[in-house]
Residue, then its C-alpha position, 0 to 999 in steps of 0.5 A: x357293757x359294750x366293751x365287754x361284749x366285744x371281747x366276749x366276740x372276740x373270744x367267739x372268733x378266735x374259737x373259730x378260727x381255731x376250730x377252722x385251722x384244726x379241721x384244716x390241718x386234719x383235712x391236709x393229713x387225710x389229702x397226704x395219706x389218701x395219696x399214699x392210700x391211692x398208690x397202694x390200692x392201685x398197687x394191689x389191684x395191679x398185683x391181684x390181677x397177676x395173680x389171677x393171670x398166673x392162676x389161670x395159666x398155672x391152672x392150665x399147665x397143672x391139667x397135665x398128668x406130669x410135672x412140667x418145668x413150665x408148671x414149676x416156673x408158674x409156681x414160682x411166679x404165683x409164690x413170688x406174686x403171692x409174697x407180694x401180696x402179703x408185703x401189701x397187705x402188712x403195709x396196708x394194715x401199718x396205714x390204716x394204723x396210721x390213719x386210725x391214730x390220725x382220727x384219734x387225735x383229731x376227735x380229741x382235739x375237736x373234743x377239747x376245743x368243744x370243751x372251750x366252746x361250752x366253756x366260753x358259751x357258759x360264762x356268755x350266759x352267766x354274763x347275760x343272765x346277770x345283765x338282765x338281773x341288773x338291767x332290763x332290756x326294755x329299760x336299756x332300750x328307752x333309757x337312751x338320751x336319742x334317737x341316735x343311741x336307741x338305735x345303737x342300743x337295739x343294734x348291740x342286743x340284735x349283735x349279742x342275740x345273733x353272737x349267741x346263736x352262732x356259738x350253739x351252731x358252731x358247738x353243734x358243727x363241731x360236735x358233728x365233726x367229732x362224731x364223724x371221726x369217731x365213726x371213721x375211727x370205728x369203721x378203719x378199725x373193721x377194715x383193718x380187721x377185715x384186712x388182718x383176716x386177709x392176710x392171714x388166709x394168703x399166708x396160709x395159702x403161701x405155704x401152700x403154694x411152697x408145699x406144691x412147688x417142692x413136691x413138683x420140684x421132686x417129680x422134677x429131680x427124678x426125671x435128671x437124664x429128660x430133663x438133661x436131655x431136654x436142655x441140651x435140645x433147648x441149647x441147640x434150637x437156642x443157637x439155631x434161632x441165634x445163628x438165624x437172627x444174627x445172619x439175617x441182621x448181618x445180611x441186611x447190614x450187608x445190603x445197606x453197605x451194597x446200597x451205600x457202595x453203589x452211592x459212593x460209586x455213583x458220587x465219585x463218578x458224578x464228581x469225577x465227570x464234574x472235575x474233567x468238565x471243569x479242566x476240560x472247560x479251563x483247557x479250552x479257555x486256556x489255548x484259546x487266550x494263548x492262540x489270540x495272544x500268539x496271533x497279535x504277538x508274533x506275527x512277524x516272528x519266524x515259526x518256531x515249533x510250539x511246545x506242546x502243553x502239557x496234559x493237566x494230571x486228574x489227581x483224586x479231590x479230597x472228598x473222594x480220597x475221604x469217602x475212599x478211606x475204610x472205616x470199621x463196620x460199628x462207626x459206619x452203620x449210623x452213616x448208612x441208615x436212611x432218614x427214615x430208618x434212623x428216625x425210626x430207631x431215635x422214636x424206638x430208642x426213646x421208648x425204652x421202658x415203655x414198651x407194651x408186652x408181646x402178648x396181653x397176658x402172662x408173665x416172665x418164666x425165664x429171665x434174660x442171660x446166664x442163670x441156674x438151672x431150676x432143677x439141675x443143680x450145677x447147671x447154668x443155662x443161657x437166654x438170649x431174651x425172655x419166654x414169657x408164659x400165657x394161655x394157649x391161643x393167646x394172639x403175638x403183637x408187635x411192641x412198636x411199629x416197623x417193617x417185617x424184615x424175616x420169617x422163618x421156622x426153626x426147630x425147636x422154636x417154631x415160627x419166627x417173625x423178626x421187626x426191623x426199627x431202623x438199626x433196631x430189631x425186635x424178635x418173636x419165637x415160638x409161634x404156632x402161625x404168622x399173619x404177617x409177611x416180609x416186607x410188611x409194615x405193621x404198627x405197635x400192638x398189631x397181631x402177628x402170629x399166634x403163640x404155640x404149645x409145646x408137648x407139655x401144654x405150657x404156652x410161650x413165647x420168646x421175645x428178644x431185642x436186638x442193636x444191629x448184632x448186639x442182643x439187649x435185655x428185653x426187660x428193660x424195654x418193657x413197660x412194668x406190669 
């Protein structure tokens, strides 16, 4: 009989850990789809928070009685956006699918061991049931031999009593554990409802957005010769603020090649004199052993004129004739920023796709280089940077610290402020006012200006980014949004 109960025992602790290693597994595919489900609500929200910034500026260029290309660029963006959204929302509805056949699976499973559980708890009883037909307990108990073997006899049925009642416990954990899946199964099933219904409205409202986008567009292609006419204008202010930024850069590249100038000049002069100090030292040293050398030698010997020594050759050293030797204006730029210069263009370098955005809202209107115009077909228009759109009034901060090295107006863009990171420049156009000045040093997401509105109400500011002369994509150092 204690055999037996033994491996009735045993039984109960391999359904345990059965049920542990299920619980676990299911546990380790919740962890595994609740990361995948993090990213995506995070995801979402960042998209739905787009969404909104564009709406608002949209909102704000739409109050215009025209159509605007500022109104056609929000559009796009919101219809770009809004595509977005949907993909997420499709994707979202494949995970809680995913999730909903997870929770199916682990209720069947549970259902099934619940199933052995009862199983096994059933045959326990039977077994138990027999017994006390053919055995009394007490009878079982007081027919021991010894005191030794009542002992043993009381602690086996204390054993049995307490087995049994841990199979009723884990039955009803486990009973819970599936009801709690069945719920969850439930519930996902209402989110993904909820979430279909979603979906459907933002589809709706896409094509919305699509129908206003061609009926702007429209408005657009009737006004050709403005809008000619307005792109021509864009070109030349687009040259100003080229030819103004690449002046400014040559023209400090200039100064540090006038700094470097000077203090060559000064090391060669400095050289120079150390040099003619050493030759004049040996000379002296020279005619001074001859002298001694003539007294002691020549004493008794008749005069005889002396030859005159000959004057030692100053000939350039090898470190001036190297520092004399031109070199090309790109492999000396490195050589003639200072250590705190080119320390702060190595941390600039290093924060690539890092960069915070000029301005706290708002977004890409007009990409960096050459592409087709949004209306004018055939034409192709340029962009030395970005023009980023946000709402009037909105505050300009500088992405990374440095020294304000120009300020200026230029037609067509307003306001200019131009930061120097060492060999690196950023550039902000297109400001309504200033609050910096020339000289000044600011720190990264520090104001200074703020963004103008053109004639049509669209708010932007351009942002560039330069490498002494060299333009870059300013994209590629901002961080994502």
């Amino acid at each position: 009989m204690l055999m037996k109960y033994r491996v009735v025992r045993a039984t109960d602790w391999r359904e345990l850990i059965l049920v542990l290693t299920l619980c676990w597994l299911a546990g380790g595919s919740v962890m595994a789809q609740q990361r995948s489900r993090q990213q995506l609500e995070k995801e979402k929200k960042q998209n739905i928070e787009k969404v909104s910034q564009i709406r608002t500026i949209l909102k704000k260029t739409s109050s215009q009685k025209q159509a605007t290309l500022g109104q056609l660029k929000a559009l796009n963006q919101e219809i770009a956006a809004q595509s977005k959204q949907i993909n997420l929302l499709t994707e979202d509805v494949k995970l809680m699918t995913s999730e909903i056949q997870d929770l199916r699976r682990t209720s069947n499973q549970l259902q099934n061991n619940l199933e052995k559980l009862k199983k096994e708890y059933g045959e326990m009883i039977y077994a138990a049931d027999k017994r006390r037909q053919q055995v009394n307990p007490l009878g079982f108990l007081f027919s021991a031999e010894n005191f030794n073997q009542l002992v043993a006899r009381y602690k086996y049925l204390q054993q049995y009593s307490e087995a049994r009642q841990g199979q009723v416990r884990q039955m009803e954990k486990v009973r819970q554990e599936m009801l709690t899946k069945q719920q969850d199964v439930e519930r996902k099933k209402k989110q993904q409802q909820g979430t279909l219904a979603v979906q459907v409205n933002e589809s709706k409202r896409l094509e919305g957005l699509k129908d206003e986008k061609n009926r702007v567009a429209e408005e657009l292609s009737e006004k050709e010769q403005d809008l000619r006419t307005e792109l021509a204008e864009s070109r030349k202010a687009v040259n100003r603020l080229e030819s103004a930024i690449t002046e400014m850069i040559r023209r400090e590249i200039r100064e540090r090649e006038e700094r470097e100038r000077v203090a060559r000049l000064a090391r060669l002069k400095a050289e120079r004199e150390r040099i003619a100090r050493e030759k004049a030292a040996a000379a002296a040293a020279a005619k001074a052993e001859r002298a001694a050398a003539a007294t002691e030698s020549e004493t008794n010997k008749p005069e005889t004129a002396e030859p005159k020594a000959a004057e030692p050759k100053v000939t350039e050293s090898a470190p001036e004739a190297s520092e004399r030797t031109a070199r090309k204006p790109d492999e000396r730029r490195n050589t003639l920023l200072n250590d705190e210069e080119a320390a702060l263009a190595s941390s600039f370098a290093s924060s690539k796709n890092r960069l915070p955005w000029p301005v706290t809202r708002g977004f890409i209107s007009d990409h960096y280089g050459v592409k087709p115009h949004p209306v004018l077909k055939g034409v192709m228009q340029d962009n030395p940077g970005i023009d980023i759109q946000t709402t009037p009034g909105e505050v300009v901060k500088a992405v990374y610290d440095g020294i304000v090295q120009y300020t200026t107006y230029v037609t067509g863009m307003h306001n200019i402020v131009a930061v120097q990171h060492g060999d690196y420049y950023t550039v902000y156009a297109k400001l309504k006012s200033v609050s910096v000045q020339v000289g000044q040093r600011v720190k990264a997401r520090e104001v200074i200006g703020v963004v103008a509105t053109d004639k049509d109400g669209v708010a932007e500011v351009q942002f560039q980014v330069w490498k002494s002369t060299s333009r870059m994509n300013p994209e590629s150092w901002l961080i994502d949004r």
